[in-house]
Structure formats: C-alpha cells, structure tokens
N, C-alpha and C positions, 0 to 999 in steps of 0.2 A: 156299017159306016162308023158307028163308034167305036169301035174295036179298034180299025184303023188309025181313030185318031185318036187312041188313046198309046196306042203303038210307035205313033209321031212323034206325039209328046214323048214317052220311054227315049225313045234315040237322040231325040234333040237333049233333052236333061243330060243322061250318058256321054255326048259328046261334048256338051259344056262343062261337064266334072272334068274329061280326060283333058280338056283345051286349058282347062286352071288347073291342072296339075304338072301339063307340062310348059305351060306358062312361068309357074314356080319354080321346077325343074331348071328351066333357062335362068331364071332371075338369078337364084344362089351359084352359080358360078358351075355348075357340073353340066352341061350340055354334053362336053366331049367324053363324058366315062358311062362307061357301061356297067350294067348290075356286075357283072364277069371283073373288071375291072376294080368297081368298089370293092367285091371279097378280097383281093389281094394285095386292095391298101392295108397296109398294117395299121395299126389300131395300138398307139402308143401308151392309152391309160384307160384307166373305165372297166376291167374285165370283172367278170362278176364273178361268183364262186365257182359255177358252173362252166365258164369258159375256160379253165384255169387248165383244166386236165389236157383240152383237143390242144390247145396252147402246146404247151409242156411235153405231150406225143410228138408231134412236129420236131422242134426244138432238139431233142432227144433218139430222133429217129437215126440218123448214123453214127452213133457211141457205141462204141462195146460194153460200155459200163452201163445197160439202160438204167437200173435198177436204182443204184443211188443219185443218176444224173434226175431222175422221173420226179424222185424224191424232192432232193432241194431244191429244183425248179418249182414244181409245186408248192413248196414252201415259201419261196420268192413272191412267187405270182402271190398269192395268198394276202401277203403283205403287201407286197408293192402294186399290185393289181398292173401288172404289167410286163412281157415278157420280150424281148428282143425277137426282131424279123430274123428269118434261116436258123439254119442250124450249128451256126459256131459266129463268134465274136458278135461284132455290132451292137454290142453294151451300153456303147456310150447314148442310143436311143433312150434306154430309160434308167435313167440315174439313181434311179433306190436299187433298182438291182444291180447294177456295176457296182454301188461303194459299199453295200454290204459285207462284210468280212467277216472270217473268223476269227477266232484266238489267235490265232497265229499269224493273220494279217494276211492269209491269201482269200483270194474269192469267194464267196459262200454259196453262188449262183452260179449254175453253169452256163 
C-alpha cells in the first residue's frame, strides 16, 4: 500500500511539472513550433566560440574555395558572433558582418 501511494504521488508531481511547463510553453508565444522547427530558426546573434565552426561549415559547404571562405567566415563569426542563414547572400541579417571590409573596400565575409 505504500509503495503505491508513494507511486501516486511520483506521477501526479511528474504530471504537474510537465502541465507548467507546457503551460509556459503556451504562454511565451511558441505553441505552434516544434523542437524540429526551433533548430532551423536562425539564430541571428549570441554564437559562442564553439558554435562558430558548424556555423561557418554550413555557410561554406557549396564554394569551391572552402579553405579561405572557412577561414574568414570564422574570423566574422569570431567577431561579430554572428553568421547569415544559407549558403550565399542574406548579409543584410547581420550587420557586422555585411559592413566589414577590406582594404580595398570589398567584403571581408563570405
């Protein structure tokens, strides 16, 4: 008998954690996205040093130039903590990396 109702109690706790979390869940405005869905919101600022690289692979993945695109993207991200969605344009997403320039005034970021 105890055991039982000490089992009661476990699920009922458990269920009232999972009922305030998707309680919360509803309140801040994401009901309709799914985990699936959140990964492939981009993620316009905030990247830590370590996210810089899988960033930057992406980003990078159909250049024939990997080698120096890998580079200065990295170097971007690095600074600007921030890498544009796809794989070519859409700059204007994050603004340190589109107005970075070289000497010479062309793009510094791929």
């Amino acid at each position: 008998m105890i055991r039982s109702a000490s089992s009661f109690f476990f699920i009922v706790l458990l269920f009232s954690c999972t009922v305030m979390a998707a309680s919360e869940y509803i309140i801040n405005g994401e009901l309709g996205m799914s985990l699936a869905a959140k990964k492939q919101k981009h993620k316009h600022s905030g990247f830590s040093a370590a996210e810089c690289p899988g960033a930057c692979q992406y980003r990078c993945s159909k250049t024939s130039y990997k080698k120096p695109c890998l580079f200065f993207c990295q170097k971007c991200c690095l600074k600007c903590r921030c890498v544009p969605p796809g794989t070519f344009a859409h700059k204007e997403v994050c603004p340190c990396y589109n107005n970075w320039k070289t000497k010479r005034g062309g793009p510094k970021c791929p």
